[in-house]
C-alpha positions in Angstrom: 68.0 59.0 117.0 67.3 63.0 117.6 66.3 65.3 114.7 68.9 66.9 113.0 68.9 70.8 114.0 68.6 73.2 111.0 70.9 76.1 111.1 68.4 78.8 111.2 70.9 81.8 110.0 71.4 79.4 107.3 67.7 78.6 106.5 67.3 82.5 106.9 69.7 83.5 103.4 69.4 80.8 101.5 66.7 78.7 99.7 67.2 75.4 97.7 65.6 76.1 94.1 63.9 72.9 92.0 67.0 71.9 90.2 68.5 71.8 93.5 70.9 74.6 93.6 71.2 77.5 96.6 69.7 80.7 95.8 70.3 83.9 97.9 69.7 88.0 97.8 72.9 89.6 97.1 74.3 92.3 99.4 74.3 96.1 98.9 70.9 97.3 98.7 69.7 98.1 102.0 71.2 101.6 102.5 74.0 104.5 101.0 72.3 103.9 97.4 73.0 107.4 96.0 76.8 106.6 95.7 76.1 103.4 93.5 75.9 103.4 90.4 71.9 102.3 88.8 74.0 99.2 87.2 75.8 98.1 90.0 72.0 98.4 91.7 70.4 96.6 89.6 73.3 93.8 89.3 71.9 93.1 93.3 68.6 92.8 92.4 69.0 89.5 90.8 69.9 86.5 93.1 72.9 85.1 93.3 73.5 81.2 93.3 76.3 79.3 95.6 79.6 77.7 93.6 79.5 74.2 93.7 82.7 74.3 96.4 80.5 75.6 99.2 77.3 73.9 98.4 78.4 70.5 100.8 79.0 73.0 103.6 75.8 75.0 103.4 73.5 72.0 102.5 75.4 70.3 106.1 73.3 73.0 107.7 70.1 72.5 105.6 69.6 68.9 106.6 65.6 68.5 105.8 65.7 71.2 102.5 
């Protein structure tokens, strides 16, 4: 049998932490910061995790993580 192909977009946003659960950078701070407020900034600096509905779909593209 082939190896599995690892979605590399995928790979790219998201990393699998030790307890198993997906980690990723929130959105928003690349650019346009002066209009945001320093809360809503700093809110995006901590990383977001995946709900447990869409972890089946992303781990389906993680298949060796």
């Amino acid at each position: 049998m082939p190896k599995m192909k690892t979605r590399s977009s995928v790979a790219k946003r998201f990393s699998i932490t030790a307890s198993g659960k997906l980690k990723f950078k929130k959105k928003g701070l690349r650019h346009i910061l002066e209009k945001r407020s320093s809360a809503s900034k700093r809110h995006c600096r901590k990383p977001g995790f995946v709900s447990k509905a869409d972890m089946p779909r992303i781990k389906a593209c993680l298949p060796y993580a």
